[in-house]
C-alpha positions in Angstrom: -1.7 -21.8 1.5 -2.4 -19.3 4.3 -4.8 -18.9 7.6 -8.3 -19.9 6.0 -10.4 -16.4 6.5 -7.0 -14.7 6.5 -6.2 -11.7 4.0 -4.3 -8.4 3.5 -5.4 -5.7 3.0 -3.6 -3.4 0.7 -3.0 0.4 0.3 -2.9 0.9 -3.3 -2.3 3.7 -5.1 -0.8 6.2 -7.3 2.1 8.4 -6.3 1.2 11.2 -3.8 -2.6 10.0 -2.8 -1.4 9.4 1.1 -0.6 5.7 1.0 2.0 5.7 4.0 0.6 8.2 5.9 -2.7 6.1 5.9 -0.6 2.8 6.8 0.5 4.3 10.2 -3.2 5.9 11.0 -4.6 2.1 10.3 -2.3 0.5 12.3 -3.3 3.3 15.2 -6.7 2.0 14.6 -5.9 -1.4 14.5 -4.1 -0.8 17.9 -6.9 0.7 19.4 -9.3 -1.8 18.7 -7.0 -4.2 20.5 -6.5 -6.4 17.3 -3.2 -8.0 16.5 -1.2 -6.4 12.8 2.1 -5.6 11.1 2.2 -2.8 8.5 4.4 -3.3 5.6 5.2 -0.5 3.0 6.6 -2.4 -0.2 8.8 0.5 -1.1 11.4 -0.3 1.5 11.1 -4.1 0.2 13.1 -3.0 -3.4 14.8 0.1 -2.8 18.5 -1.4 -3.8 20.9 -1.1 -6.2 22.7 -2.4 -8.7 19.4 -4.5 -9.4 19.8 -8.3 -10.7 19.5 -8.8 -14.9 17.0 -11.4 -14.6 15.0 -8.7 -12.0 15.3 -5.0 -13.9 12.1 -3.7 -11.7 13.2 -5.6 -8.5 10.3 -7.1 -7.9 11.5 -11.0 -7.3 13.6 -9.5 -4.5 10.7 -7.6 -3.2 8.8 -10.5 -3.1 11.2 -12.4 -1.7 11.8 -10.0 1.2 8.0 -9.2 1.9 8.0 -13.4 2.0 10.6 -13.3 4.3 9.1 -10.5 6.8 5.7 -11.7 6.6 6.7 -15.4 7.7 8.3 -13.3 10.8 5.7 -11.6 11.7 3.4 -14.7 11.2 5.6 -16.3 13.6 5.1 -14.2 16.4 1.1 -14.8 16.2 -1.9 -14.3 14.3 -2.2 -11.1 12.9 -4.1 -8.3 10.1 -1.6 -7.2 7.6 -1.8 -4.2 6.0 0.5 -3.7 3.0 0.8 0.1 1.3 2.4 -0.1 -2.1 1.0 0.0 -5.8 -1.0 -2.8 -7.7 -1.8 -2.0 -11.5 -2.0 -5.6 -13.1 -3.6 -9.2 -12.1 0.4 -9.9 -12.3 1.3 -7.8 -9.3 -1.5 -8.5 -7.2 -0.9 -12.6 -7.8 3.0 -11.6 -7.0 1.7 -10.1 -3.5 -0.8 -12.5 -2.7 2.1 -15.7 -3.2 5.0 -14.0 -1.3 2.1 -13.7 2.1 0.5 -16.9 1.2 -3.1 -15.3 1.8 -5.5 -13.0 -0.8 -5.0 -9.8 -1.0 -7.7 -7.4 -1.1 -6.8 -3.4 -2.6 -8.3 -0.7 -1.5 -7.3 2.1 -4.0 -6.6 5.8 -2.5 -7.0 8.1 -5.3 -6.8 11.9 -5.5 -6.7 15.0 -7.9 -4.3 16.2 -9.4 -3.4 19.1 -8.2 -3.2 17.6 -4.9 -1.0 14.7 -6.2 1.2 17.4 -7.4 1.3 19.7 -4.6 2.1 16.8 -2.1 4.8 15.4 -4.2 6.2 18.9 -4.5 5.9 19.0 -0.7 8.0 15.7 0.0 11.0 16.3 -2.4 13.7 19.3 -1.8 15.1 21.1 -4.0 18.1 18.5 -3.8 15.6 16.0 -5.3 14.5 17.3 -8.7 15.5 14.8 -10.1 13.0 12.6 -8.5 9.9 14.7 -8.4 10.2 15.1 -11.9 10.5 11.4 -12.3 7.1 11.2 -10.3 5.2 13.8 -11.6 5.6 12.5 -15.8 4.8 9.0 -14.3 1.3 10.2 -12.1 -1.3 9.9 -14.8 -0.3 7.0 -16.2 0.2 4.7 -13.4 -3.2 6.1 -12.1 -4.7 5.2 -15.3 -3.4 1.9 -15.6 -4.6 1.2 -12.0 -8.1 2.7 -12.7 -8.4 0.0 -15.9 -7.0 -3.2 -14.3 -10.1 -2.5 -11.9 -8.7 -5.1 -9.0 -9.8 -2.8 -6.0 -12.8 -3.8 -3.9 -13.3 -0.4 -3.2 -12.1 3.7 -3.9 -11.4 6.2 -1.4 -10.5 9.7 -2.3 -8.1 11.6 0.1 -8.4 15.1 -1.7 -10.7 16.8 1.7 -9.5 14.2 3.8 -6.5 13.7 6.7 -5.1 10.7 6.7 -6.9 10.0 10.3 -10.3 10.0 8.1 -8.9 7.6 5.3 -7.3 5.2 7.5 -11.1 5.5 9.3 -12.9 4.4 5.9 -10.2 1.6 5.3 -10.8 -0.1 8.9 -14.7 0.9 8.3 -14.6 -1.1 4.9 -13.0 -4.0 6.3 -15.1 -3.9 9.7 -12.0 -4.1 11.9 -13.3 -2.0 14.5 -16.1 -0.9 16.5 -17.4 1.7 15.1 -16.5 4.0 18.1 -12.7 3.5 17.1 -13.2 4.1 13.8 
């Protein structure tokens, strides 16, 4: 199937705990420590519209399109991937783990929330209720439903934390780095 020892590591979370902010500080880490990656953040892998009638959450095409990126990136060399995005079933974490042909191995990023709800409040305008609002009923929920399905190997909070310092405890779980780079 894939690279025997290979895996993925992935960003999982709930709306608003720092997911793509961490993705960019890991792949500075990653860099750093002089060790080949591609990042991937699944929300740009299903953001289209009108979706299919046989796919209503778009996530065939998003599989389909992390497949396709994944075999070009594989192409150009061995390499860590590190995929942000959210897992709350065995079902999407088998999806993710088929379309790269490897395991996948979460790490959830979790936070508060009060600061899940300030830092959604901080990325939409007020152009963008509609969205926020759309977020914000959906929080709690999705970070239940990821709490019970229990498929991360390990739980980082980000409340105190920059991104820098998360991204640090990702590449630290994972030993990816000397520990002077992370």
């Amino acid at each position: 199937m894939g690279v025997t020892g290979a895996f993925a590591i992935f960003l999982n979370g709930s709306y608003g705990v720092g997911k793509t902010s961490t993705l960019d500080h890991v792949g500075d880490l990653l860099a750093a420590a002089s060790r080949p990656f591609s990042l991937m953040d699944v929300d740009w892998f299903h953001r289209s519209w009108p979706v299919a009638d046989h796919d209503p959450d778009n996530t065939a095409v998003e599989a389909q399109n992390i497949a396709a990126v994944w075999a070009n990136y594989r192409a150009a060399g061995p390499r860590q991937l590190v995929i942000s995005g959210v897992i709350a079933s065995r079902e999407d974490l088998d999806r993710y783990s088929r379309a790269v042909a490897m395991p996948v191995r979460p790490v959830r990023l979790v936070a508060e929330p009060a600061t899940v709800t300030a830092r959604l409040r901080g990325r939409y305008g007020p152009a963008q209720q509609e969205a926020l609002g759309w977020h914000l009923d959906r929080v709690a929920d999705l970070q239940d439903r990821q709490a019970r399905a229990d498929l991360d190997e390990a739980v980082i909070a980000t409340d105190h934390r920059t991104p820098a310092e998360v991204a640090r405890a990702v590449v630290g779980h994972f030993e990816l780095a000397a520990p002077d780079v992370v």
